[in-house]
C-alpha positions in Angstrom: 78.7 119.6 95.2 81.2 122.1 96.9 81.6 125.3 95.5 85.5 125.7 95.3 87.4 129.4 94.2 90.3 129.5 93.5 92.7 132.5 94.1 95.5 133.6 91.7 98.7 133.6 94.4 102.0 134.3 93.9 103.4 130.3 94.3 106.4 131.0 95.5 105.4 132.1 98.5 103.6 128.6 99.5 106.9 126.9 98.3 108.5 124.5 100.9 111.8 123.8 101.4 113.5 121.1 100.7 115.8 119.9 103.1 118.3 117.4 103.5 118.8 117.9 107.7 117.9 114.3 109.7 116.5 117.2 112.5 114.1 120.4 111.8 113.5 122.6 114.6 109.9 124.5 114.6 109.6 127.6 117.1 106.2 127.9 116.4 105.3 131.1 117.9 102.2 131.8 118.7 101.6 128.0 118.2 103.2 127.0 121.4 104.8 128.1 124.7 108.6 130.7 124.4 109.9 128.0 125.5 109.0 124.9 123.3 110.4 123.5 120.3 109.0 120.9 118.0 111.4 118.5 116.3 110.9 116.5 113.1 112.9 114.1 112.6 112.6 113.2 108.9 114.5 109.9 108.3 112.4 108.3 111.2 109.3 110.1 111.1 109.0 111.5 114.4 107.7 114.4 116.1 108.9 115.5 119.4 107.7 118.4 121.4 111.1 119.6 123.6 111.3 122.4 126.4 113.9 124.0 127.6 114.5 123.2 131.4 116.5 126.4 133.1 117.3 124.0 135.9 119.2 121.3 134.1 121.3 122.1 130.9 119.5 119.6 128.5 115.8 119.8 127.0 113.0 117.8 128.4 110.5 115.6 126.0 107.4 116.4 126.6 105.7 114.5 123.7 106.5 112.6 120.8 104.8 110.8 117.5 105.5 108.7 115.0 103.9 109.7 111.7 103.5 107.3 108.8 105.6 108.5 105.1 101.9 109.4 104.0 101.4 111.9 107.1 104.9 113.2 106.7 104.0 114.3 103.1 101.0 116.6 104.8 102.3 117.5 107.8 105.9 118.8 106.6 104.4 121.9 104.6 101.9 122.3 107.3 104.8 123.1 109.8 107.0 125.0 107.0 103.7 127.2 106.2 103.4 127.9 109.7 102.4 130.8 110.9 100.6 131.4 107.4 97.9 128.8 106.1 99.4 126.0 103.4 96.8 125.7 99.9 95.5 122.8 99.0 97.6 122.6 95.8 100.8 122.3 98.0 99.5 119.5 100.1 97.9 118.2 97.0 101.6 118.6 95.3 103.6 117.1 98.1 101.3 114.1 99.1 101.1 112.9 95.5 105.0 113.6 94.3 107.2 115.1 97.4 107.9 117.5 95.3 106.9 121.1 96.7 108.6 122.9 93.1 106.9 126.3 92.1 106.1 124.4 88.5 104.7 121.1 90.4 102.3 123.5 92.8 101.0 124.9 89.8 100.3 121.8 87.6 98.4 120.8 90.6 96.7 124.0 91.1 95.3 123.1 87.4 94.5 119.9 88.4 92.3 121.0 91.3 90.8 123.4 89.2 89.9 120.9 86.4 88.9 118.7 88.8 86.4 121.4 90.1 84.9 122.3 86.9 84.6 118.1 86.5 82.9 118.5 89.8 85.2 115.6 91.6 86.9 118.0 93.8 86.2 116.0 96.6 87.1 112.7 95.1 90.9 114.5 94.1 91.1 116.0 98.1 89.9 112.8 99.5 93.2 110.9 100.1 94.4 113.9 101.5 91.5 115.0 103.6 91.9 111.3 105.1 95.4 111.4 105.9 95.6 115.1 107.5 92.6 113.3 109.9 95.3 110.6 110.9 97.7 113.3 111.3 95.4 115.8 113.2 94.4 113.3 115.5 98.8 112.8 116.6 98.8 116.3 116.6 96.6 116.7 119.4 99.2 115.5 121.7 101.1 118.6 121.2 98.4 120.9 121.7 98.2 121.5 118.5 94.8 121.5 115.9 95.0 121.3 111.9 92.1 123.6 110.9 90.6 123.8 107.5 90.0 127.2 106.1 87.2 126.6 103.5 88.2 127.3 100.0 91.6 128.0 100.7 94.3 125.2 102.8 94.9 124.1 105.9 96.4 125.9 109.0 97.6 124.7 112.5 96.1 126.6 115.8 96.8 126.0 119.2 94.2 123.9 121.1 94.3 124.4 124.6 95.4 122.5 127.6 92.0 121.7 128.8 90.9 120.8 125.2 93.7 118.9 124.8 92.1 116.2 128.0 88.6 116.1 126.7 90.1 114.9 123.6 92.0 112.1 125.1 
């Protein structure tokens, strides 16, 4: 059985916004280059790693994803927690009911904790665990990893370039 603490956070930090935009833009520094921008296109599901080409006035694709509605639920407060790590509750909380509220993070901080103390912690993560694996594996294409941090969430780190071939 895993041994699972849980902290008491303030939840509003770990809140993710809602948004209505079609297009997100993620900087990511630190993540990836000055020069790179991840888009995330929400209505379609895609992920699209641009640069910015000083030569020519327009941004060049590098790479590009399409992530199921299941992924999207995981991977959207990933990339909105970035550079900070996102809980399990708020994954938990967005996968199951899209809805990222401060009162639905903490019913499912509850729910985790219960769940512990049943000891079927990792039968209430599993759908999730599953899913981020779909999603990591996409993510590799950008160069970019989804790392657990035990006891705590999920955080995205850089993998690099030469990483990035021996995976594929």
């Amino acid at each position: 059985m895993q041994n699972v603490s849980f902290r008491k956070v303030k939840t509003s930090v770990y809140l993710v916004k809602q948004t209505d935009e079609a297009i997100c833009h993620f900087e990511m520094s630190g993540l990836l280059p000055e020069d790179q921008t991840l888009a995330l296109n929400t209505r379609l599901g895609t992920l699209a790693l641009l640069t910015s080409d000083p030569a020519t006035s327009h941004p060049t694709l590098l790479a590009e994803q399409q992530f199921s509605s299941s992924e999207m639920s995981v991977l959207v407060p990933l990339l909105q927690s970035y550079p900070h790590y996102c809980p399990y509750e708020v994954l938990l909380a967005s996968f199951n009911s899209g809805n990222t509220t401060e009162a639905s993070i903490e019913r499912f901080r509850l729910r985790l904790q219960e769940a512990q103390f049943a000891g079927v912690w990792d039968y209430e993560m599993r759908p999730v665990r599953n899913i981020l694996s779909r999603a990591r594996f996409k993510l590799r294409d950008f160069g970019i990893e989804i790392s657990s941090i035990l006891e705590t969430g999920y955080i995205l780190i850089y993998t690099p370039a030469r990483k990035v071939r021996e995976i594929v």
